[in-house]
C-alpha angles and dihedrals in degrees: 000000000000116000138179086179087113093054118114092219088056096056081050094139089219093055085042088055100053097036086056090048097046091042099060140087091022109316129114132212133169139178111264141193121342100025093057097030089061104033083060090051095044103249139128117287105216102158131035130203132182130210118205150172100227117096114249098255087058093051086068105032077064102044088039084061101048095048095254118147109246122197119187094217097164102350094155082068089044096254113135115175116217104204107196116171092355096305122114125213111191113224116203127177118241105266143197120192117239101180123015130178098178097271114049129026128214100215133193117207114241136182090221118110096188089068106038088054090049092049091060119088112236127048089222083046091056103061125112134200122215121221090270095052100261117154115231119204120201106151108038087257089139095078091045093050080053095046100039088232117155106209136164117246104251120327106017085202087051094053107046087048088068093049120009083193080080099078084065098045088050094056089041096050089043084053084055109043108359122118121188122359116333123262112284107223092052096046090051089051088052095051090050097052099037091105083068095067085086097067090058120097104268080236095064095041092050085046098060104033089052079054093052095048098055095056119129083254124001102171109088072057108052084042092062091027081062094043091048080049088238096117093060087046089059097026115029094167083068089065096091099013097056124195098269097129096055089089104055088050095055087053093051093046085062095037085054104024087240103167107232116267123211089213098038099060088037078060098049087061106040128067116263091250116138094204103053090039081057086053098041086058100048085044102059086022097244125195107269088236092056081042093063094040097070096032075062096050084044096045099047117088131252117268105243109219090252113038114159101226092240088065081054101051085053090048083054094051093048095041105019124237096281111067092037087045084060089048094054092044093055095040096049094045086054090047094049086047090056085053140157117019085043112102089173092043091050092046087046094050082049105051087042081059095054094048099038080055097052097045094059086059095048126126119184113244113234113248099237091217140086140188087249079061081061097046100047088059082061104253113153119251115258147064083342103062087060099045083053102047091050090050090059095041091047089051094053083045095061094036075058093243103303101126116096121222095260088052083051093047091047091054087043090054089052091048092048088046090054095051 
């Protein structure tokens, strides 16, 4: 019989503490989903949810009496987070949907633990574990854990119906957690209902596609995400550009240590164009700052194969390190993937080390002049103060920075003699 009664996580004196109050005078609680579902495969618990049989108003009542700090994070859907010692457990009653439009559910709360288990979506994402540790198995999800299958629990149609969300969460657990090619039943489902994707908050689409994206390796799970035509639905900027370079840049995340990067990889499989990149975040409402962070990539030229590193320090100061940072990642990871027997490919992969490298340590010089530079040689304020002012900058930019301030204020002084 299955246990996580020797994990450390689970002798964790705060869980201890809940699972004993929730599990007295007549209630039952048990762990449920992720934490189980990664203690049997080996990985890291971060997050740990309970299932139980008490209503939610009797889960803080409890924790209220024994001096447990109770927050009723989504209590109209019977969750109820403890918090001891700064860590929060969140408590759910056991549910069963009464009414579901694939994309809320009206729930009831239940004391049966048959059907909130089958009311879940993944069979790894259904398991419990009981006060001593012991693993219960409702839904046949302990093959699956062995087999690293990620299946839908019951009819894979029947499920996504009652959250489209679901299709994504298939193709990112499989990401996860997934070996060989994903269940079949499931991946046919999702191909039939793709086309409800479209019906789903763009929050919760970009959520858990960023989540998706940021996975150790997504690529076995674009790549059937593309052939199921869900990857279109979500990105259609991916249609005529393909996720071919996703490869190469996990591998040179590995190669670099780079830690993966949700943009990054989203950049690595849409076209460079600002305005459909504009379009794609309004679109899917991302944050501002992920917003930014791909008009820069967009925005930032493309690295020639034999840029002197002077003419980069002048493309830095006109399109900042970050943008250009994402350039170099994704060329040098194409120029590693093409590989040996390439003597250009390998230079360029060099020279897109050692800029990458020095634009990590850049700092931006600070132009010496000012608009009140402009003023004191008696130009007149307005449109041409700042003409002239460009002209200068644009002229120590190309001497790469070299000129003081009393060199720039004696050519200021010549061009304001010649107006």
């Amino acid at each position: 019989m299955s246990s996580v009664a020797g994990e450390a996580w689970f002798s964790d004196p705060a869980l201890v503490r809940v699972l004993s109050l929730l599990n007295s005078d007549e209630g039952e609680a048990r762990v449920a989903g992720g934490a189980v579902r990664n203690s049997l495969m080996g990985l890291p618990v971060a997050d740990i949810d309970i299932a139980t049989t008490l209503p939610p108003q009797d889960v803080v009542e409890r924790a209220k009496a024994a001096d447990i700090k109770a927050v009723p994070t989504g209590i109209e859907h019977g969750t109820v987070t403890l918090v001891i010692g700064g860590k929060p457990f969140e408590v759910t009653t056991l549910r069963r949907d009464v009414a579901t439009d694939g994309r809320h559910a009206e729930v009831m709360f239940g004391t049966d633990w048959q059907t909130d288990a089958e009311r879940r979506d993944l069979t790894i994402n259904a398991l419990y574990a009981t006060q001593d540790g012991t693993v219960i198995d409702l839904v046949n999800g302990l093959p699956d854990i062995e087999s690293r299958t990620v299946r839908f629990i019951g009819d894979a149609a029947k499920r996504i119906a009652e959250d489209h969300l679901r299709i994504l969460r298939f193709f990112r657990f499989f990401a996860l957690y997934g070996s060989g090619r994903p269940d079949a039943e499931g991946l046919k489902a999702c191909a039939r209902a793709k086309d409800k994707l479209g019906r789903l908050s763009a929050e919760r689409v970009w959520s858990e596609t960023k989540k998706l994206l940021a996975a150790p390796d997504p690529g076995r799970a674009l790549l059937w995400m593309r052939q199921a035509g869900v990857l279109s639905e979500i990105l259609p900027e991916t249609e005529k550009w393909g996720i071919d370079a996703i490869p190469g840049l996990i591998e040179a995340e590995k190669a670099f240590g780079w830690q993966p990067d949700a943009l990054l990889r989203l950049a690595a499989i849409v076209p460079p164009d600002r305005e459909r990149l504009k379009a794609l975040a309004e679109r899917l409402r991302l944050s501002k700052a992920e917003a930014a962070v791909l008009d820069g990539w967009a925005a930032a030229p493309e690295i020639a194969p034999k840029l002197a590193e002077t003419a980069f320090d002048r493309l830095l100061y006109r399109n900042g390190p970050k943008g250009l940072s994402m350039r170099l990642r994704l060329a040098l990871a194409s120029a590693r993937a093409r590989g040996l027997g390439d003597a250009d490919a390998l230079a360029f992969a060099g020279l897109c080390q050692r800029l990458l490298a020095r634009a990590d340590k850049w700092q931006k010089p600070a132009f010496p002049l000012t608009g009140a530079d402009v003023l004191a040689t008696g130009v007149p304020a307005g449109p041409d103060v700042g003409t002239m002012l460009a002209r200068i900058e644009d002229e120590w930019v190309g001497g790469n920075f070299h000129d003081d301030r009393a060199r720039l204020l004696a050519r200021l002084k010549a061009l304001a003699g010649e107006g």
